[in-house]
N, C-alpha and C positions, 0 to 999 in steps of 0.2 A: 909211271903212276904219279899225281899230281899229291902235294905235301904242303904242309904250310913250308916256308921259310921264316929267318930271323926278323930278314925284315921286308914289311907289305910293298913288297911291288908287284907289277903287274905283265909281269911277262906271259908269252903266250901258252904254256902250258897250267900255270893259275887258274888265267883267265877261261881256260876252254874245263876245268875240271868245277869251277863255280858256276860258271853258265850250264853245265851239265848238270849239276843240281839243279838250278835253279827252274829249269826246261822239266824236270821229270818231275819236280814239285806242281808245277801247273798240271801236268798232265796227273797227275794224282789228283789234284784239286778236282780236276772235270770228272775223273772215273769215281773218286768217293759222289758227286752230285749225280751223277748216271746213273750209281748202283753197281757197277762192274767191279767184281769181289775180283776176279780173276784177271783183270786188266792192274788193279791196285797192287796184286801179287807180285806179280813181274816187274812193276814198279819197283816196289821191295827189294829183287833181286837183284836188277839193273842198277838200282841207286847203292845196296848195301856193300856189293862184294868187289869192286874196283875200289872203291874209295872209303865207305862207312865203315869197312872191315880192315882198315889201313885208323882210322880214327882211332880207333879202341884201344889201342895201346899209348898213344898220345898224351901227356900231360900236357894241354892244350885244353881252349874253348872250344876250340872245332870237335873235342872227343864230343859234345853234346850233340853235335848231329847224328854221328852214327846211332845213339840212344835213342833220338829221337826217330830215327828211320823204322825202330822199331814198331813205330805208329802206324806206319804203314803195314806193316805185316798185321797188326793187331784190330786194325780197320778190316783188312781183307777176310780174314779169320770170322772178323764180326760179323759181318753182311753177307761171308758164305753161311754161315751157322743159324742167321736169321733170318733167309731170303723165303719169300711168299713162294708157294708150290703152284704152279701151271694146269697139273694133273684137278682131277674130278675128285 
């Protein structure tokens, strides 16, 4: 499981747990513009519990992302709750 360290270097397990973020952020990006409540969810869960749920206990800057990952969920929540009906 990737962690901050003392000090910023960039070794390959860093580098592969930031670019993991960063790749699910985009793809969040595209599913909040689509509208996919359920594609955002899973986002949520991929992003939150390898690593956002390692954040949380962190006195760190980094704990702000797991906080914020909860956007994600809170997005997804949104858009299923408010989503237009297909039906007659």
């Amino acid at each position: 499981m990737w962690g901050p360290t003392s000090v910023l270097s960039l070794s390959g397990t860093s580098f592969f747990g930031a670019f993991t973020q960063s790749l699910l952020a985009v793809f969040a990006i595209i599913a909040s513009v689509r509208g996919h409540s359920f594609a955002l969810g899973v986002i949520f869960f991929i992003s939150f519990f390898p690593i956002g749920f390692y954040f949380l206990s962190e006195a760190h800057w980094l704990n702000w992302t797991s906080w914020l990952d909860f956007g994600y969920l809170f997005a997804a929540l949104l858009m299923w709750k408010t989503r237009k009906s297909n039906g007659a």
